[in-house]
N, C-alpha and C positions, 0 to 999 in steps of 0.2 A: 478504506484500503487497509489491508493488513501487510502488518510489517515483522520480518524478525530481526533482529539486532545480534549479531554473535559478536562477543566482549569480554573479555575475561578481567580486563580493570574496574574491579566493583565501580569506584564515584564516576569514570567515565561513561557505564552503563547507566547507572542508576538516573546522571544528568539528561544524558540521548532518552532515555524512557521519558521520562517526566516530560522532555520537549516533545515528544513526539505523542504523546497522550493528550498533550496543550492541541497542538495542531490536529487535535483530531482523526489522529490513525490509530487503530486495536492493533497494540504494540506487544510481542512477545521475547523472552529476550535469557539465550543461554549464553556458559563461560566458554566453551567446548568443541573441538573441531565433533566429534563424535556425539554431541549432545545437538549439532545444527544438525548434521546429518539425520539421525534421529526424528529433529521438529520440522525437516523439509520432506522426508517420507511421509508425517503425517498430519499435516498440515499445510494449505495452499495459502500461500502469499506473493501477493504484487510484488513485492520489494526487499531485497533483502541487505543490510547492513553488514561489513564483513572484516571484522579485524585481520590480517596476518599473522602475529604473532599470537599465536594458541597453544595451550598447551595438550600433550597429543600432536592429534592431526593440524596443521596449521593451515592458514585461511589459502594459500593456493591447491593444496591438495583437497578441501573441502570443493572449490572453485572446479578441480578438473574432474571428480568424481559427481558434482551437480551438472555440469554438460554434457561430459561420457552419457549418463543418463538422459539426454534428453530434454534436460527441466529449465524453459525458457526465461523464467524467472532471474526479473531485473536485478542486477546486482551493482553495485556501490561500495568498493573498497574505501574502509574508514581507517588509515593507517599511520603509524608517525614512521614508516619509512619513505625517506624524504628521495633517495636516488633515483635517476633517473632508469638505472636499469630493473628496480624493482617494480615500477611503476610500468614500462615497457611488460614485463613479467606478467603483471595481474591482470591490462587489458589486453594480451595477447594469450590468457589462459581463458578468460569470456567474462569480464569483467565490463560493464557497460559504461563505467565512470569510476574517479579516483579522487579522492579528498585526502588531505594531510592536517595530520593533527598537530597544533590547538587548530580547531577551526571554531566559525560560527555559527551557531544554532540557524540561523536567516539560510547562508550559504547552501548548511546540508539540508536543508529542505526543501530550497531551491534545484539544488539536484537530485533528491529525490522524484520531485515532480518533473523533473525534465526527463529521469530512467524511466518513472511509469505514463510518460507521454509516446516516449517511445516504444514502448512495450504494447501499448493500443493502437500506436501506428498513425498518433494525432501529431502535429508539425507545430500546432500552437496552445500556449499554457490554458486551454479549456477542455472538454470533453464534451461531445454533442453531437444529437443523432440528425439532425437538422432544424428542429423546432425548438428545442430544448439543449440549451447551455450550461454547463457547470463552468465557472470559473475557478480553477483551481491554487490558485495564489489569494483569492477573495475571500473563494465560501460565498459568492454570490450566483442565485441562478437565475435566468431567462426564461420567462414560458411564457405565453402568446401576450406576451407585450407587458409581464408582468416582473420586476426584478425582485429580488431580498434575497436577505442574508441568511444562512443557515446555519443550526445550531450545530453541535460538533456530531450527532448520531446523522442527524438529517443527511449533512453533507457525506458521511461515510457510507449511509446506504443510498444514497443516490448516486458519489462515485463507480460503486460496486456495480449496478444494474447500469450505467453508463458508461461502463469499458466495455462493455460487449451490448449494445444496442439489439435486439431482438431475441437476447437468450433468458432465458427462464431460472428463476435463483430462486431456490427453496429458503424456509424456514430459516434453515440449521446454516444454509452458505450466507444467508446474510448476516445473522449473528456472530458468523465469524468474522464479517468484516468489521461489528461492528466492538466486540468484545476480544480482548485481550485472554488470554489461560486463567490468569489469576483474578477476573472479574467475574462477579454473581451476572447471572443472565438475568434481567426483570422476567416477570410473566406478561406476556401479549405485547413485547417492545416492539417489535417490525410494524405489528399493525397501529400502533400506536404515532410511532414515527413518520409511518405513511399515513396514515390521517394527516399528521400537523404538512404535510408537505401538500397536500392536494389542497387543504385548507388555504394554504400559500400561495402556489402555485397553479390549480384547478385540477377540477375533478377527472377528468382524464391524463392528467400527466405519466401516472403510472399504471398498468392494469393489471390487474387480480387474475391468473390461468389457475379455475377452478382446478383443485385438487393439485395442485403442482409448484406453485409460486406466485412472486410477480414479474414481472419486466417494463422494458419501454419500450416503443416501435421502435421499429429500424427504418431507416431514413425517412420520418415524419414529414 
């Protein structure tokens, strides 16, 4: 899953990054009302982390010009304003959740996997087309009677092909799930990754659409 972070407090950024590189999301991450806008035109992410206080444009104006537009992308206001009518403000501007700062590393990634549970339209902390389970608090998956744990790339490209069960993800859209701005791309990483994963979990778990991507079935 890719994430952006908008943060204009360098150590508060730079800590959200580092955790959120730990847990295994390709993490991107500006200071800027104008610099998310920017990285939400041209880049797609599951989830986005959203200070208020920006300088510029500030995180509810960033907030009503990303819905005016359309862009269903989960959001999770990361804020130290503590009042109730600010907090009213964010999730009635289309804000999907709200967190107050200091929080805990556990908490907000708790809620982030609860924004992008909702966002696939799943009701419980997994992701799964019928056969196949991701456990998303785990990093543990299920496939025909088999469990293990997955490593941090594994479980990102297999989130990514299991928010949308039957659709087809090139090359380039998994790398992005899988890679951050600032990280080198290996050469041959997807096919790499899905090796170790069929490996794991069996040879059909994910399938090859010659000339186009992979995917998983839709309700297996």
């Amino acid at each position: 899953m890719r994430v952006l972070v908008v943060e204009d407090d360098r150590m508060i950024g730079e800590a959200v990054v580092q955790a959120l590189k730990d847990a295994a999301y390709a993490t991107d991450w500006v200071r800027d009302g104008e610099s998310a806008m920017q990285a939400l035109q041209a880049s797609c992410y599951e989830v986005l982390l959203l200070d208020l206080g920006l300088p510029g444009r500030d995180g509810l104006q960033v907030l009503g010009w990303l819905r005016q537009r359309g862009d269903a992308v989960g959001v999770l206001i990361v804020s130290a304003r503590d009042a109730v009518e600010d907090r009213i403000a964010g999730l009635d501007a289309g804000a999907d959740d709200y967190i107050l700062k200091p929080f805990e590393v556990g908490e907000l990634l708790a809620r982030m996997r609860a924004v992008a549970r909702r966002q696939s339209g799943a009701g419980t902390p997994t992701l799964s087309n019928g056969a196949l389970v991701l456990d998303l608090s785990t990093r543990e998956a299920t496939y025909a009677e088999r469990t293990c744990r997955l490593s941090a790339r594994e479980f990102s490209l297999l989130q990514a092909l299991l928010i949308r069960p039957g659709a087809i993800l090139s090359r380039q859209q998994l790398e992005d799930r899988i890679y951050g701005w600032n990280e080198e791309v290996e050469s041959n990483v997807v096919e790499f990754v899905i090796h170790s994963l069929r490996k794991k979990l069996g040879s059909d778990v994910i399938k090859n659409v010659r000339g186009l991507g992979w995917m998983v079935d839709k309700n297996s």
